[in-house]
C-alpha positions in Angstrom: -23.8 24.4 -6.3 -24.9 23.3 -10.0 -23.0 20.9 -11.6 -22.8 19.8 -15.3 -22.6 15.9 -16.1 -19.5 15.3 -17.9 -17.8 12.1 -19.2 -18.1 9.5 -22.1 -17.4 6.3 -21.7 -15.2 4.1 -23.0 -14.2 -0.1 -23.0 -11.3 -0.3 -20.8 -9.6 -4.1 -20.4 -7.1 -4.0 -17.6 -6.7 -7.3 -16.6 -6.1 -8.0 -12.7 -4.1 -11.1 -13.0 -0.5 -10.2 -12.3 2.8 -10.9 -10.4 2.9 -14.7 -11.2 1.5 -17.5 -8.6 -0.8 -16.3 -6.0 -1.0 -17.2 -2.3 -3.3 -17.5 0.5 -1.4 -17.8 4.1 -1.3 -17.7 7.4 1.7 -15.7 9.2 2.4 -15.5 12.9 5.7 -14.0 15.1 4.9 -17.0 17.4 4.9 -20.8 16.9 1.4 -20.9 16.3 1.2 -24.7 15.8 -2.5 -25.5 16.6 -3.7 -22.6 14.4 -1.4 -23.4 11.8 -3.3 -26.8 11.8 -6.6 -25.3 12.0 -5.4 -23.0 8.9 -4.2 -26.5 7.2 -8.1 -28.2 8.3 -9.3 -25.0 6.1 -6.9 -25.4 3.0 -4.4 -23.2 3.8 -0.8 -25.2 3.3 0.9 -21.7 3.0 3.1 -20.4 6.0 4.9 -17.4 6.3 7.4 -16.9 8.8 10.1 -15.0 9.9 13.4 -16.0 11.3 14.2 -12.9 13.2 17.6 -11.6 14.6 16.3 -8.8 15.6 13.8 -7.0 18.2 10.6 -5.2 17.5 9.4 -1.8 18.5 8.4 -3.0 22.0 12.1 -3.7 22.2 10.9 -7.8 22.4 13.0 -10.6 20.0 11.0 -11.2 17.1 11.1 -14.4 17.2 11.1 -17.0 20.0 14.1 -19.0 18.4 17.8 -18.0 18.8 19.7 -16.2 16.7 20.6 -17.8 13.6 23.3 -15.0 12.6 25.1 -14.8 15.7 28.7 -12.9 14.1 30.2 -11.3 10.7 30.4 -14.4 8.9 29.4 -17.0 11.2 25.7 -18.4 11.5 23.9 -21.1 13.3 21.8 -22.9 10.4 20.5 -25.4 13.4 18.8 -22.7 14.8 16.9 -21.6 11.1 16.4 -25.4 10.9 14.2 -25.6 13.8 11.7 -23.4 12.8 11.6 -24.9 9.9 10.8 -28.6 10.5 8.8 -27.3 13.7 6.5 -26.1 11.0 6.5 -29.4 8.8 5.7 -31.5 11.8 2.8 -29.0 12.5 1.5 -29.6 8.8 3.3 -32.1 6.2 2.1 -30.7 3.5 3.2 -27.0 4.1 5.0 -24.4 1.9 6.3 -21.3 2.6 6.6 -18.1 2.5 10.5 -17.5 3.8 10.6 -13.7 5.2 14.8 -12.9 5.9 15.4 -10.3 8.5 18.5 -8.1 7.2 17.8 -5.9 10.3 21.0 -5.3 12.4 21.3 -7.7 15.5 22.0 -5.7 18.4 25.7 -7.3 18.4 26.7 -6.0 14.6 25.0 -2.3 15.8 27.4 -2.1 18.7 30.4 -3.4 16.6 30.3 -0.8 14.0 29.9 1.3 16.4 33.4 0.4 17.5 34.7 -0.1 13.8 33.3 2.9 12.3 32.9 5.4 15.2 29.8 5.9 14.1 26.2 5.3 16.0 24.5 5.3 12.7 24.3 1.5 12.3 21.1 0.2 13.4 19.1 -0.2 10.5 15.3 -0.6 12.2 15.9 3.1 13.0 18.6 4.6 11.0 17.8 3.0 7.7 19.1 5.3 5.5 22.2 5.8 7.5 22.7 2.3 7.9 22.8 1.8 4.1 25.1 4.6 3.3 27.5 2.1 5.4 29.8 -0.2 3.3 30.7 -2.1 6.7 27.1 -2.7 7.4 26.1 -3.6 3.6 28.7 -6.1 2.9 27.9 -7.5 6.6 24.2 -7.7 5.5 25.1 -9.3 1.9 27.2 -11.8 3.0 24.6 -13.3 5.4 21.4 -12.7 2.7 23.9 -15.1 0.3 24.6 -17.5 2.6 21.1 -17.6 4.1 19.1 -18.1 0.5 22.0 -20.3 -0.7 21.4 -23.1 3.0 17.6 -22.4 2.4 17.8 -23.6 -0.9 19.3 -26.5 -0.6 17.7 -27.9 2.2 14.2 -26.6 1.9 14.1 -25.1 -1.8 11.3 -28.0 -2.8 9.2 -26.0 -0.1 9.5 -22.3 -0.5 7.6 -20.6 -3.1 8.6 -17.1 -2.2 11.3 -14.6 -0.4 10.6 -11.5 1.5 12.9 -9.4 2.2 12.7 -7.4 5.4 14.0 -4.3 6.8 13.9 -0.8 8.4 11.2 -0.2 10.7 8.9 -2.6 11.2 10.6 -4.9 9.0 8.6 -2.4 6.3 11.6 -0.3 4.6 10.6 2.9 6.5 13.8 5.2 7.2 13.4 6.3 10.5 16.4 8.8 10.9 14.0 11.5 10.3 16.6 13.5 7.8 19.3 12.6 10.0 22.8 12.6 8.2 25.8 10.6 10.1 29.2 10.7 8.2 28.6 7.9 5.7 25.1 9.4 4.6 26.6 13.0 4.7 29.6 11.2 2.1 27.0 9.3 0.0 24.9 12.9 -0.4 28.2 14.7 -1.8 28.6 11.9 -4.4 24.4 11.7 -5.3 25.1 15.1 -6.0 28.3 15.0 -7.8 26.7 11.8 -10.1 23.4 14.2 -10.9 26.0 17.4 -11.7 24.5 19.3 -9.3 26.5 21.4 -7.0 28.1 19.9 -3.8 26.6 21.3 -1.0 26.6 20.4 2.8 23.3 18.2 4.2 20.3 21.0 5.0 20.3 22.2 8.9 17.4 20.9 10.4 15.5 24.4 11.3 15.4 24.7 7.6 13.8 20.7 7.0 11.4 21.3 9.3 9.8 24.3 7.7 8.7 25.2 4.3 8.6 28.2 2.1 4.8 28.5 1.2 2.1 28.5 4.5 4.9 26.7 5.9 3.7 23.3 3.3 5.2 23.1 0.1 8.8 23.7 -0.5 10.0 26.3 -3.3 12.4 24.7 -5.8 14.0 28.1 -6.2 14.8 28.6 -2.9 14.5 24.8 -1.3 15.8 22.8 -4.4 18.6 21.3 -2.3 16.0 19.9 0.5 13.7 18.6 -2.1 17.0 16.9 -3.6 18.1 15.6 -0.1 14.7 13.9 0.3 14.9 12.6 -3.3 18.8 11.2 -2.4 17.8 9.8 0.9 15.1 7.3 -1.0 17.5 6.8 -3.8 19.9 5.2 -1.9 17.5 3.0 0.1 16.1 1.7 -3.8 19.7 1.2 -4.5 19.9 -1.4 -1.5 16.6 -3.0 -2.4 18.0 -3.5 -5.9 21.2 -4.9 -5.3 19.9 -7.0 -2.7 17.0 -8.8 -4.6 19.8 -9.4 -7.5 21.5 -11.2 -5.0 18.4 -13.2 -4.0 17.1 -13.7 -7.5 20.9 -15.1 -9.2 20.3 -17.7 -6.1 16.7 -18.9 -6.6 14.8 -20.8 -9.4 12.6 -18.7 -12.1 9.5 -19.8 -10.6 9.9 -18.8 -6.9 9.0 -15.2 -6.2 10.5 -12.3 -4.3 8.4 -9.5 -2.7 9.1 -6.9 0.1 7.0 -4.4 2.2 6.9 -0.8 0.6 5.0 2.0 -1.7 3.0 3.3 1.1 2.6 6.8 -0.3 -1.9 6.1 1.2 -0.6 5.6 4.5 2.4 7.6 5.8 1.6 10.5 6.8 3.0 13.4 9.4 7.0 13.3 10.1 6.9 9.8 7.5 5.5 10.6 4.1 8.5 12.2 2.8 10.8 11.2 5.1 11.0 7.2 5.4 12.0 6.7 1.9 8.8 5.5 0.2 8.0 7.6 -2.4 10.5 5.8 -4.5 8.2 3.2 -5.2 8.0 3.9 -9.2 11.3 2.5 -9.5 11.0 -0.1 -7.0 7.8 -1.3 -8.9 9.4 -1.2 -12.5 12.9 -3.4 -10.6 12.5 -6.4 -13.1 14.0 -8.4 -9.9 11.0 -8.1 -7.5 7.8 -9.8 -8.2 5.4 -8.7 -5.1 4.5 -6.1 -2.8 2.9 -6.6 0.2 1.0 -3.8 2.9 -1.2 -4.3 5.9 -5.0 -2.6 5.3 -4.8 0.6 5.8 -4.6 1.6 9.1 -6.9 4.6 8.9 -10.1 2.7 8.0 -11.1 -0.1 9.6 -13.8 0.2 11.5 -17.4 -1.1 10.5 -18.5 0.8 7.6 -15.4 2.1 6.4 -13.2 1.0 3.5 -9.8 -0.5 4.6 -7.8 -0.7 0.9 -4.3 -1.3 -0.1 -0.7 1.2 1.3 0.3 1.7 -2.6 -1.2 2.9 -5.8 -3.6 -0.3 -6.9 -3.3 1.1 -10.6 0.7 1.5 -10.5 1.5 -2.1 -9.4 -1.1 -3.1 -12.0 0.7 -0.8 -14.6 4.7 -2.6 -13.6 3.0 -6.1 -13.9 3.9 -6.8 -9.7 1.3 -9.2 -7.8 0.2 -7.7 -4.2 0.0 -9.5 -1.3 -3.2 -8.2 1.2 -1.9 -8.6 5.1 -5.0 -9.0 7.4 -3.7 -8.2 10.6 -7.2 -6.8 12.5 -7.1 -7.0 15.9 -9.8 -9.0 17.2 -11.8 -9.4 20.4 -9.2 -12.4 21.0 -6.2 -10.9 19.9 -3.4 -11.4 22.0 -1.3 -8.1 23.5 2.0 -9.1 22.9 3.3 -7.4 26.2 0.3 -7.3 28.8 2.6 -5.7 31.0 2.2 -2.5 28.7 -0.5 -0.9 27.3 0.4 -1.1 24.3 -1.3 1.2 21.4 -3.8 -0.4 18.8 -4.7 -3.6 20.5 -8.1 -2.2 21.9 -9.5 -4.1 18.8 -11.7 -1.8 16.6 -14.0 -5.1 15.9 -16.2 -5.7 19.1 -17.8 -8.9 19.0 -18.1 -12.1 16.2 -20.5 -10.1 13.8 -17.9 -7.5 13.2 -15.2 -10.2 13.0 -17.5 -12.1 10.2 -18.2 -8.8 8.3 -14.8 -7.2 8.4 -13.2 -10.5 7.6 -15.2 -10.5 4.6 -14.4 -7.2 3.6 -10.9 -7.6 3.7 -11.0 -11.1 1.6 -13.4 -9.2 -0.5 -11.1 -6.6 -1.4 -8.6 -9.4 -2.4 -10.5 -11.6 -4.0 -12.5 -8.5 -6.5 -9.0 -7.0 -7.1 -7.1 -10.9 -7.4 -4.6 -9.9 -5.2 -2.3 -12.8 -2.6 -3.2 -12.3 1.4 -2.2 -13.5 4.5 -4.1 -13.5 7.8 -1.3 -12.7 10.1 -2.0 -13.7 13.6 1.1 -11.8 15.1 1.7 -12.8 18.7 -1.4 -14.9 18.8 -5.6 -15.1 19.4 -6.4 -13.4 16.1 -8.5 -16.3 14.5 -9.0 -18.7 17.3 -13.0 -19.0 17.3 -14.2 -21.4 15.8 -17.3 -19.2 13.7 -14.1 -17.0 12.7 -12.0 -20.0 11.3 -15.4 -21.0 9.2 -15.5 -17.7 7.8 -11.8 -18.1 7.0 -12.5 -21.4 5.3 -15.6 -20.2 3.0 -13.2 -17.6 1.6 -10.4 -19.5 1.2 -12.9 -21.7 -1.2 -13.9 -18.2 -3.0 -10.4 -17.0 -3.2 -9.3 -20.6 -4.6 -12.6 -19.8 -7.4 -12.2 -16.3 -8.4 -8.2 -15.1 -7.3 -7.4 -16.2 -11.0 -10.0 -15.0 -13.7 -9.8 -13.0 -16.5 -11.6 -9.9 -14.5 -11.9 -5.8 -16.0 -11.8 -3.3 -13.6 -15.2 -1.1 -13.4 -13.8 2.0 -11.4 -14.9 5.4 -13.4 -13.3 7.4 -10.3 -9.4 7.6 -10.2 -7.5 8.3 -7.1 -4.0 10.6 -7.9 -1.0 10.2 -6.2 1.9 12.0 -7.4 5.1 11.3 -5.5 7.1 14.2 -7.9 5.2 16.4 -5.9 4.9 14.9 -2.8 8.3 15.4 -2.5 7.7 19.5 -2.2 5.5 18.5 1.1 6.9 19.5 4.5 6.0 16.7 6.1 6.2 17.7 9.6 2.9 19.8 8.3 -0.1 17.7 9.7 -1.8 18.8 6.8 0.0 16.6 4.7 -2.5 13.5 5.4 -5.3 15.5 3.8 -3.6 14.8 0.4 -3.9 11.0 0.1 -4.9 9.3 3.4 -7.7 11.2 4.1 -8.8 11.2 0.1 -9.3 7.5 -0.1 -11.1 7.4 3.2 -13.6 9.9 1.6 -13.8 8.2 -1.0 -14.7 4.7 0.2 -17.5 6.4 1.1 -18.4 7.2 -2.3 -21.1 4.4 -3.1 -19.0 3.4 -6.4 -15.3 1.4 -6.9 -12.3 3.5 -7.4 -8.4 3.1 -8.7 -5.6 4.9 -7.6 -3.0 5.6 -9.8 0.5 7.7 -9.7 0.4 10.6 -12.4 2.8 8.8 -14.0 0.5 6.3 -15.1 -1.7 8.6 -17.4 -1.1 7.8 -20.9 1.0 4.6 -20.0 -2.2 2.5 -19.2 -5.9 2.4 -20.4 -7.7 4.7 -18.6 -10.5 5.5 -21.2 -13.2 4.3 -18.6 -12.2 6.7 -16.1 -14.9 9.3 -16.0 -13.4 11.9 -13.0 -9.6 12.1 -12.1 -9.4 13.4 -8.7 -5.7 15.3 -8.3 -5.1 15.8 -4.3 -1.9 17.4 -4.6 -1.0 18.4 -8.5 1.7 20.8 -7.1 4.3 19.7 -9.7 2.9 20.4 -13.0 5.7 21.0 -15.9 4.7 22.3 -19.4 5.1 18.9 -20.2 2.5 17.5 -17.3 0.3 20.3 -18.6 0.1 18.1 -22.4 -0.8 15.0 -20.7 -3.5 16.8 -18.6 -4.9 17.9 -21.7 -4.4 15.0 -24.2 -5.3 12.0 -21.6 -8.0 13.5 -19.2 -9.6 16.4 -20.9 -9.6 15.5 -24.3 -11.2 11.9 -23.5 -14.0 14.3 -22.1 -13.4 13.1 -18.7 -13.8 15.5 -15.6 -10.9 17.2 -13.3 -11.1 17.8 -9.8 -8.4 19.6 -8.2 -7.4 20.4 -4.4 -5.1 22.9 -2.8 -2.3 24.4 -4.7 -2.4 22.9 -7.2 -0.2 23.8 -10.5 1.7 26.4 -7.6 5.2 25.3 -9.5 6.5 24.7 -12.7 9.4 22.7 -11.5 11.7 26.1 -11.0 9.7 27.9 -9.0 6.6 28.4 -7.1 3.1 31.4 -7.8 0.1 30.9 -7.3 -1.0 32.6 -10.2 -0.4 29.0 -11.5 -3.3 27.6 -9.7 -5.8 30.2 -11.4 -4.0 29.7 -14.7 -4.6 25.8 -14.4 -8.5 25.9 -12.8 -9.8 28.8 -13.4 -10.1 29.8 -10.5 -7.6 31.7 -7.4 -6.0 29.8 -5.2 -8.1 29.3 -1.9 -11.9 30.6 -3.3 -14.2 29.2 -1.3 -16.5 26.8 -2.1 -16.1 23.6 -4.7 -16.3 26.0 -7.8 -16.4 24.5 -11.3 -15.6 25.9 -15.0 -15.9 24.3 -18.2 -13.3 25.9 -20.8 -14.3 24.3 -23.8 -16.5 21.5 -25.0 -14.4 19.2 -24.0 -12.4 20.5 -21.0 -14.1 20.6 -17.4 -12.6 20.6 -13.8 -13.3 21.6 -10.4 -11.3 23.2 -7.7 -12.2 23.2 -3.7 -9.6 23.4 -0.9 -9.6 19.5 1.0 -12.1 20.6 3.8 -14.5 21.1 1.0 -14.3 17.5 0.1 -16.7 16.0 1.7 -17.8 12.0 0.9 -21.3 14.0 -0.3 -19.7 16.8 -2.1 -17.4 14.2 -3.8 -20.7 12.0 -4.3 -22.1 14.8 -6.0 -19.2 15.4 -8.4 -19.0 12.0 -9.0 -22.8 12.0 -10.7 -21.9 15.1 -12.4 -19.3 13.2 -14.4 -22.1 10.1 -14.7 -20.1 8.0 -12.2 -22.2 4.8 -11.8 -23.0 4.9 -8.6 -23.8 1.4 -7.0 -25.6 1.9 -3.2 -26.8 5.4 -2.4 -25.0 4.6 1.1 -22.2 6.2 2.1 -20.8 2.6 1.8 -17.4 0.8 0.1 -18.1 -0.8 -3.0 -15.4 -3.1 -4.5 -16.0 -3.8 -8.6 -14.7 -5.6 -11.3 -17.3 -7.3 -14.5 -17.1 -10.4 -12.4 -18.0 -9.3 -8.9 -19.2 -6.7 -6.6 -18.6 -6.5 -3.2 -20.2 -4.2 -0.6 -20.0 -3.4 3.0 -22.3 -1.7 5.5 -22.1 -1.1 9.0 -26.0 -0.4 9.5 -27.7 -3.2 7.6 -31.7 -3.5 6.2 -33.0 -3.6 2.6 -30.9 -1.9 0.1 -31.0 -1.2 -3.4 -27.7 -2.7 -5.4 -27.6 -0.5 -9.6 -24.8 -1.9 -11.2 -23.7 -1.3 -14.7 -25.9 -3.1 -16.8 -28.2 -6.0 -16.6 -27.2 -9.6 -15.7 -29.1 -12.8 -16.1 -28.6 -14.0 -13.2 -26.9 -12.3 -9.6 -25.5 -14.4 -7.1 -24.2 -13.9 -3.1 -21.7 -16.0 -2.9 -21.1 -16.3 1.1 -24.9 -17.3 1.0 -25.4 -18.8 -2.8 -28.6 -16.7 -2.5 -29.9 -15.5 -5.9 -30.7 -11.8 -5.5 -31.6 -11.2 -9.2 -32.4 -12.6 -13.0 -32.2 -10.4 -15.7 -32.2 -7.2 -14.3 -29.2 -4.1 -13.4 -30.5 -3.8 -10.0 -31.9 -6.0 -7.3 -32.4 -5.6 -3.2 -30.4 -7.3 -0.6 -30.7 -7.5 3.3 -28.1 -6.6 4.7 -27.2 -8.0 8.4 -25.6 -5.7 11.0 -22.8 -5.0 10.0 -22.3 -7.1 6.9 -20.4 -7.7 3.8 -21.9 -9.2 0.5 -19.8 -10.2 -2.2 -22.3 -10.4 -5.5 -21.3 -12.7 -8.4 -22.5 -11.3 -12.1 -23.5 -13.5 -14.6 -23.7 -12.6 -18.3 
């Protein structure tokens, strides 16, 4: 395979401060009072908590106080109280972090049941159903009003921030798998009637489940009402979000923020990535009403040595001006099964002993602290962060975070990530390929040796990407003659390099050929091999199917396009001009290249000066490990 090197490089300024006032906290489902404390000893006055009315997945309460929303109407404010003060006593100087479950309790699912004769009502697994409902909307917006407006006045001095919570997992995932009850199937017929399409009836499942092209990738000819139905089914879950954090906002102070799970378009993957209502997250990132989005690390890459990262599009949050907040919910050797009754999945913890605790710790406030992001260590049902040698780690990095979360900081990613959810919504997503496209892309690629963005395709031209030397396009199935002049005028033309996957170009919008994919690459659909062509002087781009894109073949693309690569391990590098941070899972003495030269390079968990004037050095690393470099100019 011979490869060209390709790319000139350009300033880029994006700065990384964004979403207003940052935060460091600790979360829990339980009353975590000691911890709390111990959180408080190492400078973390920031709670989040959440006064559930509603059960978990395990089918357990959420939280271990009553109901405060015990009717339509009628709420017991003693019983919100509690937790509140509970958690003052614990630390006087607190401040929170107030998450507001607008989950159905059990009592309003079975009630409008009754009213509506309807089952479609329980919001944790019918989302989008549940929404479609005006019952179960005004229900939900009556008690979100009267809950901000009692918080407010009796602990408004306290709270910083509001997150709202719903759908699975408290997360805004639609679980009614393309399930239409009547006031869904109603709400279609009038998304349809508002866009002038044609009114048809909701698609039969046997027709969801499959898709026109190697069963995949759905043929806008021929499938154009499906890949409407999945567009309608997030549209009217963005609608709720919108309307609700109006509400919220008209009742809260400029300075306080509001933030809600959602965007996870790097995590969901079979049966989810189209179908729980996600890929709306453009317009839920541009709502002028919501400040912050929050994830949990990627679930996909945890272990030691691999790259954990953020649910959503990094560059697109960046782009609308929203903060992030980082949830670090590793399960730890002391973690706490929150059932031990079942065996319940995920809580055989990934990190074995207190040197992977230490390093992946590290990584994760690493990854916050070089991208400036807010975090919480959420100790769920208890155990996470008990040991003392965890809580000190806890407490260093609370001291970085508190020093670098707010500089001026450039990114130095030359490799972008992107996601494009105006295809996405083509995927069948009942196809277990469909985690090749993003999931298993950023996994490879925190293998690269080198930081990396991800962007939506929507971003190109509407944020400075002139240092971005190789756009990587996982599933460019969408491509319009006008996404064709973008291609052209914002990647090609600034001489960066192209790397395609799969099908891509297959459909102009209207329908789908795979002529298209030769007429974009160069090359037909499906030739073996990662095959490259340069068209001009200025246009170059390679095409391999995913299995073909490997962390070394991607490595070797990479230098091709004279991507800086920092560690010649397969190891995650996090970069911005201030800081690098690097993690290994097999450590010894490695050679750090960065960028340029420094006078002086600094480890900052150690204060251990590992270089003076130079633009490399050596570190030992431990086993595992996690260094976090500071550059000075």
């Amino acid at each position: 395979m011979k490869f060209v090197v390709a790319g000139i490089i350009f300033a880029m300024s994006v700065l990384m401060s964004f979403g207003g006032e940052k935060y460091f906290t600790y979360r829990s489902f339980n009353p975590e009072f000691e911890t709390m404390k111990d959180f408080a000893k190492a400078g973390v006055d920031m709670v989040a908590f959440l006064p559930g009315n509603t059960a978990n997945s395990l089918g357990d309460q959420y939280s271990r106080y009553p109901n405060n929303w015990i009717w339509f109407d009628q709420y017991k404010w003693e019983n919100l109280d509690k937790q509140f003060d509970d958690i003052i006593k614990a630390n006087p100087n607190v401040k929170f972090v107030c998450i507001i479950d607008l989950n159905s309790p059990l009592w309003m699912t079975r009630q409008l049941a009754l009213r509506n004769q309807s089952m479609e009502s329980d919001s944790f697994t019918q989302l989008s159903n549940a929404v479609a409902n005006p019952d179960w909307r005004k229900a939900v917006s009556n008690y979100l009003k009267a809950f901000v407006e009692h918080t407010e006045k009796k602990y408004g001095d306290r709270i910083k921030a509001y997150l709202m919570a719903c759908g699975q997992t408290d997360e805004w995932m639609d679980y009614s798998h393309y399930f239409a009850g009547k006031f869904k199937t109603f709400a279609w017929k009038r998304w349809l009637k508002k866009h002038s399409k044609p009114v048809v009836e909701v698609p039969l499942f046997e027709r969801i489940t499959k898709a026109s092209f190697e069963d995949f990738i759905r043929d806008p000819q021929s499938e154009s009402d499906i890949i409407d139905y999945c567009t309608f089914s997030s549209d009217i879950i963005a609608d709720t979000i919108e309307e609700f954090a109006s509400t919220v906002r008209a009742r809260i102070s400029k300075d306080k923020q509001i933030g809600m799970f959602f965007g996870y378009i790097l995590q969901l993957t079979k049966g989810r990535m189209v179908s729980a209502g996600h890929l709306s997250y453009e317009r839920i990132f541009s709502s002028p009403n919501i400040d912050f989005f929050v994830s949990p690390g990627t679930y996909y890459d945890r272990k030691m040595g691999q790259g954990s990262g953020f649910m959503c599009p990094n560059g697109s949050r960046l782009r609308s001006g929203k903060g992030w907040l980082h949830e670090i919910d590793h399960r730890t050797p002391t973690t706490r099964n929150p059932n031990p009754s079942l065996n319940v999945a995920g809580f055989n913890s990934p990190w074995k002993n207190q040197a992977e605790v230490d390093a992946g710790l590290k990584r994760e406030f690493a990854l916050t602290i070089v991208n400036q992001t807010s975090l919480w260590c959420f100790d769920m049902w208890g155990g996470f962060f008990t040991p003392s040698e965890t809580m000190k780690v806890i407490g260093q990095s609370k001291k970085l975070w508190d020093k670098y979360a707010n500089i001026s900081a450039k990114s130095q990613a030359e490799v972008a990530l992107v996601v494009d959810p105006q295809s996405a919504v083509y995927v069948n997503d009942n196809n277990k390929k469909c985690k090749e496209l993003f999931v298993n892309m950023r996994t490879k690629l925190n293998n690269l040796g080198a930081p990396f963005e991800v962007y939506s395709f929507n971003d190109i031209g509407k944020c400075d990407m002139s240092k971005i030397k190789l756009f990587i396009f996982p599933a460019m199935f969408h491509l319009t003659a006008e996404r064709k002049a973008i291609l052209e005028k914002y990647v090609f033309a600034n001489g960066a390099t192209a790397l395609f996957m799969g099908a891509s170009g297959i459909s102009d919008g209207k329908t789908l050929d795979v002529l298209r994919v030769k007429e974009l690459t160069g090359f037909d659909y499906k030739t073996k091999g990662v095959n490259y062509k340069q068209y001009d002087d200025h246009k170059r781009a390679y095409i391999c199917e995913y299995t073909d894109a490997t962390p070394q073949v991607l490595r070797e693309v990479a230098k091709s396009a004279n991507v800086k690569i920092y560690i010649e391990d397969y190891a995650p590098v996090y970069a911005n001009d201030k800081l690098v941070a690097i993690h290994v899972a097999d450590g010894g003495k490695k050679k750090v290249s960065l960028a340029k030269k420094y006078s002086k390079i600094v480890e900052v968990y150690t204060n251990k000066v590992v270089g003076q004037n130079t633009d490399s050095f050596e570190y030992e690393f431990a086993t595992p490990d996690t260094a976090l470099f500071e550059l000075f100019e």
